[in-house]
C-alpha positions as CSV (number, residue, x, y, z in Angstrom):
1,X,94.6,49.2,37.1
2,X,96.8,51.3,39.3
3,X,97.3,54.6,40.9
4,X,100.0,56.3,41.8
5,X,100.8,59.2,44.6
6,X,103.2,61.3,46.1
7,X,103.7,63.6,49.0
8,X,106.3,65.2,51.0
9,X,106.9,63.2,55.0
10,X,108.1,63.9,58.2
11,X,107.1,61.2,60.5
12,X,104.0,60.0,59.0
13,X,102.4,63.6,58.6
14,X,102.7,65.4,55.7
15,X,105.0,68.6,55.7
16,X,106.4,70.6,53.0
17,X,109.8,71.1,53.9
18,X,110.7,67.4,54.7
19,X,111.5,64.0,52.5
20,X,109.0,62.6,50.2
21,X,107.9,59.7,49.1
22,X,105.9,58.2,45.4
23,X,103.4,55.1,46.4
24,X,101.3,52.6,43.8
25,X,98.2,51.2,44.6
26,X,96.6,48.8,43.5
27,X,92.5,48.9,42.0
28,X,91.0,48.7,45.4
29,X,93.4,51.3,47.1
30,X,95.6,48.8,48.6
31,X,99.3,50.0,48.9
32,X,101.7,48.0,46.7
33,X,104.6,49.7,47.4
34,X,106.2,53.5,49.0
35,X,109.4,54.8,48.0
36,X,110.8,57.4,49.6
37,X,113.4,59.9,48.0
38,X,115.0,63.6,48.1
39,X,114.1,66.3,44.8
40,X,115.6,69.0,46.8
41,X,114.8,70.7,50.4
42,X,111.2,71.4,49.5
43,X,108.3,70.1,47.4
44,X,105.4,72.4,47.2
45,X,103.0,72.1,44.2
46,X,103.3,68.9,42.2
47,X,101.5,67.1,39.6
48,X,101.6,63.0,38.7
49,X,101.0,61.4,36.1
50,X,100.9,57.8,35.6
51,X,102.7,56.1,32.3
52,X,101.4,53.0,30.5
53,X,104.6,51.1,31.8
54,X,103.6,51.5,35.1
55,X,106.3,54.5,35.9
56,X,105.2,58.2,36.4
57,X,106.3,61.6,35.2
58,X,106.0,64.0,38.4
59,X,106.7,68.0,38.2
60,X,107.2,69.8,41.2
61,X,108.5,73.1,42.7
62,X,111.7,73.1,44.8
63,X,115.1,74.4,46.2
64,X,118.2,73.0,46.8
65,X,119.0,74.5,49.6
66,X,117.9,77.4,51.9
67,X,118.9,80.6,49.9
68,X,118.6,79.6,46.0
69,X,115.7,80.6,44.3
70,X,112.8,78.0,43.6
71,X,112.7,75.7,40.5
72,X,110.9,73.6,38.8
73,X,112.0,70.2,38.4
74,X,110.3,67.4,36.7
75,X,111.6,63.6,37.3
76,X,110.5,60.5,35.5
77,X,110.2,57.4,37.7
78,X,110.3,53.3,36.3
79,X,107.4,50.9,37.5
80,X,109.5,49.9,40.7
81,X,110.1,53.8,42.2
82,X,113.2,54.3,41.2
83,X,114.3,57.5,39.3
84,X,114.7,57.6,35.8
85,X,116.1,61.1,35.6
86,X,115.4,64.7,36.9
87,X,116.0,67.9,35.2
88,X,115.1,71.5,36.1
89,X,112.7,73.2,33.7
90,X,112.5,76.5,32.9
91,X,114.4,79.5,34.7
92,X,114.9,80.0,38.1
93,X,112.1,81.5,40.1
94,X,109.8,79.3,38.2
95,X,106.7,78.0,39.5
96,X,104.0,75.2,37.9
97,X,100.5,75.1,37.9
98,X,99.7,71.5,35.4
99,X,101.3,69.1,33.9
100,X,99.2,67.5,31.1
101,X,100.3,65.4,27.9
102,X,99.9,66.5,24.3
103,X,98.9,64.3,21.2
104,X,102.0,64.7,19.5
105,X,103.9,62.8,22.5
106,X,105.0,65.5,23.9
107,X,104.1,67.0,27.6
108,X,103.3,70.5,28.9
109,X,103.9,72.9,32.0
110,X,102.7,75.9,32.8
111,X,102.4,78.5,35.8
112,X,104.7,81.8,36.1
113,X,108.4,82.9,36.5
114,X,109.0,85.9,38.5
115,X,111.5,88.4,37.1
116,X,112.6,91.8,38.2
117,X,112.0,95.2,36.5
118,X,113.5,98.5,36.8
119,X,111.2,100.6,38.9
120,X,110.8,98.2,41.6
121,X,112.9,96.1,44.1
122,X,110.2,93.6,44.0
123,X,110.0,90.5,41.3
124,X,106.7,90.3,38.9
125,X,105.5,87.3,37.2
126,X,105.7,86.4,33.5
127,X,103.0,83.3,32.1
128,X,105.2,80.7,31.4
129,X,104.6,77.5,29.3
130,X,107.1,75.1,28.1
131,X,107.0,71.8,26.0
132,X,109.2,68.8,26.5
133,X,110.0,65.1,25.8
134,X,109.5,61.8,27.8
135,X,113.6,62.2,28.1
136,X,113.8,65.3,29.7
137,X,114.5,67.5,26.6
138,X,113.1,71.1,26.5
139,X,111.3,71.4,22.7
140,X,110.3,75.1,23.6
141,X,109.6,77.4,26.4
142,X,107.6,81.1,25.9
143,X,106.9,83.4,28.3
144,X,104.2,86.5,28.3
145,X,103.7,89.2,30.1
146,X,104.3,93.3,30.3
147,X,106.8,95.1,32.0
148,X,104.1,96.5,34.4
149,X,102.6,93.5,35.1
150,X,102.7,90.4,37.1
151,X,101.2,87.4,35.0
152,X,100.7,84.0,35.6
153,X,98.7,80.8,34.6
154,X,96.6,78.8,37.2
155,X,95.5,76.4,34.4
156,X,96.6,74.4,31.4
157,X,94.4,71.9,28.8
158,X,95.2,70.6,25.2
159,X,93.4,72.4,22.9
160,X,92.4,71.5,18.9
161,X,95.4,71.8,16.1
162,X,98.1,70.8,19.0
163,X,96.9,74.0,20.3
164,X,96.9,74.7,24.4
165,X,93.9,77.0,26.0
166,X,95.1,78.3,29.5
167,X,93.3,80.5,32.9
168,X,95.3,82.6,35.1
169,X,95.1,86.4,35.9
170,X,97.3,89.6,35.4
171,X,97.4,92.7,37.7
172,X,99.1,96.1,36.7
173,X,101.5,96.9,39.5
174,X,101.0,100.8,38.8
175,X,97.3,100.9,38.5
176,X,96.8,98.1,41.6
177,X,94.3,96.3,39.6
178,X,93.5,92.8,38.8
179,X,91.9,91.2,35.8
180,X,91.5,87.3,34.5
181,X,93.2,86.1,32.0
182,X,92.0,83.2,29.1
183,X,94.5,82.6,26.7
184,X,94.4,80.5,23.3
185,X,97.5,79.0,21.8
186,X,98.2,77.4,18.6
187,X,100.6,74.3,17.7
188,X,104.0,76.8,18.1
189,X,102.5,78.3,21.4
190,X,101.3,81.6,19.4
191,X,98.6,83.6,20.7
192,X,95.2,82.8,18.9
193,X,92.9,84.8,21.0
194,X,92.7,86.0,24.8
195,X,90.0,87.2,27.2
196,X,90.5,89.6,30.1
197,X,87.7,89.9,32.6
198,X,86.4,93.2,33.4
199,X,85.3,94.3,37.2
200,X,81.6,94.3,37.0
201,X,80.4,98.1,36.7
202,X,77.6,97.9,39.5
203,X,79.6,96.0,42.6
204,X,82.8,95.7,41.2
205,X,83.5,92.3,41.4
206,X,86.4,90.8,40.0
207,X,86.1,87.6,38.1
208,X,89.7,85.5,38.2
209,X,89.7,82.1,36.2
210,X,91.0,79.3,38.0
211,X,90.8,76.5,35.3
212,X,89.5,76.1,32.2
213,X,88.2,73.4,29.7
214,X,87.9,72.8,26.0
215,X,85.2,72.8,24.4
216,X,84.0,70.8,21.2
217,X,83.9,73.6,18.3
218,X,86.7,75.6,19.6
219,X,85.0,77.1,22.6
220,X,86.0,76.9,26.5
221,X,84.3,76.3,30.4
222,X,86.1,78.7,32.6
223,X,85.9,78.2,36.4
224,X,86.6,80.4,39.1
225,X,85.9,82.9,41.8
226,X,84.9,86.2,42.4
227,X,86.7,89.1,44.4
228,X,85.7,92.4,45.7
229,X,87.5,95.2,45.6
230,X,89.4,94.5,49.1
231,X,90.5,91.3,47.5
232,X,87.9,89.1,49.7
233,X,86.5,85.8,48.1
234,X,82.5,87.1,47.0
235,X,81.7,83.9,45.2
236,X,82.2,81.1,42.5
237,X,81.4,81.9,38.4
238,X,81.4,79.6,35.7
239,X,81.1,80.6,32.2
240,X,81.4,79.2,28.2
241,X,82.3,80.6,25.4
242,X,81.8,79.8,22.2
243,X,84.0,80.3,18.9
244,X,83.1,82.9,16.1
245,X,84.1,82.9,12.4
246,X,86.4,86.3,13.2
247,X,88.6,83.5,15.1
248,X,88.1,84.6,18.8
249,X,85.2,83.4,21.2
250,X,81.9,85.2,22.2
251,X,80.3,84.3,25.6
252,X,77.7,82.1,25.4
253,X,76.8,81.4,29.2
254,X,77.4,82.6,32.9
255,X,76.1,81.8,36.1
256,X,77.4,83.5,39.3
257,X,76.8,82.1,42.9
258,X,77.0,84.3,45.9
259,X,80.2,84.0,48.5
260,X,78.3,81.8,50.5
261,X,78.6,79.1,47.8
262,X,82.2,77.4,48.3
263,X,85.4,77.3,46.2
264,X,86.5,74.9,43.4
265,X,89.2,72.7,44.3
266,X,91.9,72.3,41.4
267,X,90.5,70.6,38.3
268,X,87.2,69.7,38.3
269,X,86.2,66.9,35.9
270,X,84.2,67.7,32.5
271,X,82.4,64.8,31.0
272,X,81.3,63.6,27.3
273,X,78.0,64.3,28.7
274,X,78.1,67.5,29.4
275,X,78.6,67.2,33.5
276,X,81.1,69.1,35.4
277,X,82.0,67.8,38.7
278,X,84.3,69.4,41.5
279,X,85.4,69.1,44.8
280,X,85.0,71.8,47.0
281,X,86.1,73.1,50.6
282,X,83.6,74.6,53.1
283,X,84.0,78.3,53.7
284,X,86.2,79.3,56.7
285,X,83.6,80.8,58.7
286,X,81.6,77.1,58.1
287,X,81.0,75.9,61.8
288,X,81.9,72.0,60.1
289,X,84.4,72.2,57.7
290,X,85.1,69.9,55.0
291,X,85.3,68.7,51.7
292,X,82.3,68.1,49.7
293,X,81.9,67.4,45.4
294,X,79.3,69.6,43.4
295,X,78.3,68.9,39.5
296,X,76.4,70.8,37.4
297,X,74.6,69.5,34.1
298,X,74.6,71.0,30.8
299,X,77.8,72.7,31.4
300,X,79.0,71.9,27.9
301,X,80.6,69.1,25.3
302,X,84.7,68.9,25.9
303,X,87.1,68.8,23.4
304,X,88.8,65.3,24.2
305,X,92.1,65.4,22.3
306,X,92.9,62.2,19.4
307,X,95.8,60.9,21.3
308,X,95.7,58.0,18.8
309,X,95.4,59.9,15.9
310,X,98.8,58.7,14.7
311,X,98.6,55.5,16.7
312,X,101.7,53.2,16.7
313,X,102.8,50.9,14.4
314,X,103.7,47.6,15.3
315,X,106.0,45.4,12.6
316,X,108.5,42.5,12.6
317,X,109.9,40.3,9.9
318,X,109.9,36.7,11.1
319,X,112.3,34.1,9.3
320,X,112.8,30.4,10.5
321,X,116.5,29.4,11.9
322,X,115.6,26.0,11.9
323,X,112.2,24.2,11.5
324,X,111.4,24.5,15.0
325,X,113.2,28.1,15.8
326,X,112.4,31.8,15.3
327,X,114.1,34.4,14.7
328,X,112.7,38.1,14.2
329,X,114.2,41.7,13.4
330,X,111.5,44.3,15.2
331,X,110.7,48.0,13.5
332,X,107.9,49.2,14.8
333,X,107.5,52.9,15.3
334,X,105.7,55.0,18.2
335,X,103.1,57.2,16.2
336,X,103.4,60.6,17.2
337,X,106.3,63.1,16.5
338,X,107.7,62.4,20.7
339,X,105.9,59.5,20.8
340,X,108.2,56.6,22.6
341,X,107.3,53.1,22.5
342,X,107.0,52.0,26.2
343,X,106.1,48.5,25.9
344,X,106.5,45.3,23.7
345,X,104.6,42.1,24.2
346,X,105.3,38.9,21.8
347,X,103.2,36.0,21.5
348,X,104.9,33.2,20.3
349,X,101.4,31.2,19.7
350,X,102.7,28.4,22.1
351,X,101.7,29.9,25.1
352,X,105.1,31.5,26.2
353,X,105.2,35.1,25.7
354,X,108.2,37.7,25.7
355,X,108.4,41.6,27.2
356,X,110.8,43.7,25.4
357,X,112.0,45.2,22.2
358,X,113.9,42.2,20.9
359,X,113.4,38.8,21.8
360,X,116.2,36.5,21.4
361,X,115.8,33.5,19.4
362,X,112.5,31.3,20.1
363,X,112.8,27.3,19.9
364,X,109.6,25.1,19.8
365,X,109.5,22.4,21.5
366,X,108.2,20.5,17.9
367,X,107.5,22.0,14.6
368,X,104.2,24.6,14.9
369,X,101.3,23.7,12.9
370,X,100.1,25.9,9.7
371,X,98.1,28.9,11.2
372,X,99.9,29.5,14.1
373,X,100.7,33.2,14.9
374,X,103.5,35.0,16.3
375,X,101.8,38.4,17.5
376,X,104.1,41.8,18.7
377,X,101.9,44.4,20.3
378,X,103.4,47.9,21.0
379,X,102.6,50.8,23.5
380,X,103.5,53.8,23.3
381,X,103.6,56.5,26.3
382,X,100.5,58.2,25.6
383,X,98.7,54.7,26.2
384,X,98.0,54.0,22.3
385,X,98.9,50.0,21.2
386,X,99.3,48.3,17.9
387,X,99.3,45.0,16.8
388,X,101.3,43.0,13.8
389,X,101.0,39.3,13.0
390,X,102.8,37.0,11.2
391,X,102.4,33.0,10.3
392,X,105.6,31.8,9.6
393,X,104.3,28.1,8.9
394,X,101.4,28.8,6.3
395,X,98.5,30.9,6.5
396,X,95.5,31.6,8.8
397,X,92.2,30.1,8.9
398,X,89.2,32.5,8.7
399,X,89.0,32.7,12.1
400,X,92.5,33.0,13.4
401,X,92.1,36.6,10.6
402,X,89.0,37.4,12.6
403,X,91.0,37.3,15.9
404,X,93.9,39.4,14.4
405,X,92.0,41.8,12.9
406,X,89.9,42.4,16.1
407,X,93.8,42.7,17.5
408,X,94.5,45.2,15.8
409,X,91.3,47.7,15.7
410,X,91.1,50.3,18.4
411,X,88.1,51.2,19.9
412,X,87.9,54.0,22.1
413,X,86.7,55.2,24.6
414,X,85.4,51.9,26.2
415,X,82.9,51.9,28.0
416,X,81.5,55.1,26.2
417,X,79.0,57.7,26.2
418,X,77.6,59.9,22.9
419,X,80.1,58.6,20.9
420,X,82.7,56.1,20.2
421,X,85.4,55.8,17.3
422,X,86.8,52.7,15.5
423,X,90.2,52.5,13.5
424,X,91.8,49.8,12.0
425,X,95.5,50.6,10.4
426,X,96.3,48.6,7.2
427,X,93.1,48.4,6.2
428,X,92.2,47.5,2.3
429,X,91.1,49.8,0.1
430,X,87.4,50.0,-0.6
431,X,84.5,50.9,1.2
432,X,84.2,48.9,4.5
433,X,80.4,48.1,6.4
434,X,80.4,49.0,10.0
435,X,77.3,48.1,11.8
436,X,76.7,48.5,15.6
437,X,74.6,45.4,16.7
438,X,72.6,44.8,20.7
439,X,73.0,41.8,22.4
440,X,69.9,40.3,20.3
441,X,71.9,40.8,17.2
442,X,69.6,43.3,15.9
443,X,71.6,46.5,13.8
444,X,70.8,50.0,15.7
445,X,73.4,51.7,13.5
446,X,74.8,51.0,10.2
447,X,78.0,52.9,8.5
448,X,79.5,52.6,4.7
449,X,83.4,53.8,6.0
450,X,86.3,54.1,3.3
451,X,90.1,54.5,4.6
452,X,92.4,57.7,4.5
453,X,95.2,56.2,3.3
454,X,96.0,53.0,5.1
455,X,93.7,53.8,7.8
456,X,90.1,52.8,8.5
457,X,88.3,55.4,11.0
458,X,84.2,55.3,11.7
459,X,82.9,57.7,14.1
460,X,79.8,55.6,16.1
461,X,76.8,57.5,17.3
462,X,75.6,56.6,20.8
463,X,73.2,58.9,21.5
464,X,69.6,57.2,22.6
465,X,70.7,54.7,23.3
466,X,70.1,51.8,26.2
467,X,72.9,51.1,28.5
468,X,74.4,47.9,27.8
469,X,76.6,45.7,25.9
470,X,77.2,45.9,22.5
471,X,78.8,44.8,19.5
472,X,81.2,46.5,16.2
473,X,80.8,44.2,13.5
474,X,83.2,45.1,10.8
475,X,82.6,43.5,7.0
476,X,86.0,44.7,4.8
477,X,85.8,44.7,1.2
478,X,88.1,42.1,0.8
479,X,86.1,39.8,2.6
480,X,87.2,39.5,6.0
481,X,85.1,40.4,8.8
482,X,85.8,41.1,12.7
483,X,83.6,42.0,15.7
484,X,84.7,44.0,18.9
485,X,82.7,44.5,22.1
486,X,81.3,47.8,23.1
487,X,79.9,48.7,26.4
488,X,77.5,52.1,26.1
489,X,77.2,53.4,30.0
490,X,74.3,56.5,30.7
């Protein structure tokens, strides 16, 4: 495991308007490498994001030189550092709040473009969002706002349906007032439903969502702060809300903490279990100042999106050249409408292996025994793999079609909490026996599964459960069974 980071530097310290620089880390924090580079005179806000292949997407607001207007500008980097390619998104004036990747393969921005408007010299803010490709390319942008007033996100999250549920506020230049802002998107970025926050009637506080998070059933966890009427930080809120059958949400929750109780940091963590954990800065008139982390319980169950829902697809035809030498012709396909295929791995089943799209021709050093497999696996960029097998010199024993099978079932998330999901593409028709065995063998949950399609896919149960290791026996109707380990954490 690795981690990536980036930063702007001027002699060691960080500083906004200098060079910058991407690192990798190893799993224990240990610098690999640091590469430094120019996006333009200044890097403010930025987001990273790791990719499977080891390279990163970053997005990041900037200017090319001292008088044009701010942009933002998202680059791709390879495994080394190096840059892949840059391109400016959106119009000028633009600024980003997240960067967060879709199910479909795509990838997201949001934040606000300033604009100007006819009874002001001043420029206002539009929301922005705008969809695009692991290349670069734009799919859509959309913008929303009023003449009269300046809008912006703070917040972005995949929502259910390809949807995106986003937090920010809007303030009506004419009437000098503030209010939050929730908004629900669909698939085509079309409004679903929207909340504004209303100053509380008794001290008239104003509540301004920061970020938000899914929720399971269609619902969302805002976070953020209150303000009083002089514009002065008065506390932090949280809040859920829950979705009705007239399609909007209702509010199901709130809890509001005086000004004494600290800010959220920038997006807090939401777990299966229901815990929401920040990071938090001490208040300025704190005599020790710091940085501290805060997690509530029972703050409510996320909406994790299916970002193997259309998982690869892993194939290859395999003909013999000569008795000891291979020769294959690769079509495997990435899943997802964007999806890309990032990585290839072939297994030649004589212990040398091959990285990339097409090998060239394999020679043996003798004639391979029956049974022995020549495996492709495939990754594509939102971290989903796929496995296909062939046995070009007779077939498989029952346990070299244990192995494969196990190869090719994903089983996610792992380690898990509350639940767990198994899928197996090209999976015989017929009902299939799932059990979920403990490490004495014994069955604590059984399931009769039939495939959609091609497509075998058993939602597993963990709740009440004891920490531990277990296993996902797998019996398929057409006789072959598989096993894969499961670790269940608290």
């Amino acid at each position: 495991m690795t981690g990536y980071s980036s930063a702007s530097f001027l002699n060691g310290v960080t500083y906004p308007a200098a060079g910058h620089f991407i690192c990798r880390t190893d799993s224990t924090g240990r610098l690999r490498w640091l590469r430094r580079f120019s996006l333009g005179s200044l890097l403010g806000q930025h987001r990273l994001m790791g990719l499977p292949d080891g390279g990163a997407l970053l997005a990041c607001e900037t200017t090319f030189s001292s008088t044009s207007a701010p942009v933002v500008l998202v680059a791709r980097f390879d495994s080394a550092g190096a840059v892949l390619w840059q391109r400016q998104m959106g119009r000028p004036y633009s600024r980003k709040c997240n960067l967060v990747a879709l199910a479909d393969g795509s990838y997201a921005l949001a934040g606000y473009q300033a604009r100007p408007v006819a009874f002001s010299n001043l420029l206002y803010n539009d929301g922005w969002v705008l969809r695009f490709q692991l290349n670069g390319d734009t799919i859509r942008s959309r913008y929303f706002g009023a003449d009269v007033d300046s809008d912006g996100f703070n917040d972005v999250q995949p929502a259910a349906d390809g949807g995106l549920l986003l937090s920010g506020s809007s303030f009506s230049i004419r009437q000098r007032t503030g209010q939050g802002w929730v908004l629900a998107l669909d698939s085509l970025d079309r409004p679903r439903w929207q909340l504004r926050t209303q100053p509380d009637p008794t001290t008239r506080h104003q509540d301004f969502p920061f970020n938000v998070r899914p929720l399971l059933g269609g619902g969302a966890l805002v976070i953020g702060s209150r303000f009083d009427s002089a514009q002065f930080y008065a506390g932090r809120y949280l809040a859920a809300y829950r979705s009705v059958s007239a399609g909007g949400v209702a509010l199901d929750w709130r809890l509001s903490e005086p000004a004494s109780a600290p800010g959220v940091f920038e997006y807090p963590d939401l777990n299966p279990a229901g815990e929401l954990t920040f990071a938090y800065g001490f208040s300025q008139s704190s005599a020790t100042p710091g940085i501290g982390l805060l997690r509530y319980t029972n703050a409510g169950t996320p909406y994790v999106p299916n970002y193997c829902q259309r998982p690869p697809a892993a194939y290859f035809a395999a003909a013999l050249a000569a008795p000891n030498q291979l020769q294959v012709l690769a079509a495997s396909t990435p899943g997802p409408r964007y999806g890309v295929l990032l990585l290839w791995h072939w297994d030649f089943g004589d212990g040398t292996t091959y990285d990339g799209p097409a090998p060239p021709p394999h020679r043996y050093a003798t004639v391979p025994a029956p049974g022995t497999a020549v495996r492709l696996t495939v990754t594509n960029n939102l971290g989903c793999t796929a496995t296909h097998t062939e046995y070009p010199w007779g077939g498989p024993t029952a346990t070299q079609q244990s192995r494969d099978l196990a190869a090719r079932a994903a089983l996610w998330p792992n380690p898990a909490t509350g639940r767990a999901t198994l899928r197996l593409p090209d999976a015989p028709a017929g009902p299939a026996s799932v059990m979920l065995l403990d490490v004495l063998g014994r069955s604590v949950r059984r399931y009769l599964a039939r495939p959609v399609g091609r497509t075998l896919t058993q939602e597993i149960d963990l709740a009440g459960l004891a920490p531990g290791v277990y296993a996902v026996r797998v019996a398929l109707p057409d006789g072959r069974t598989f096993a894969r380990r499961l670790l269940v954490q608290e």
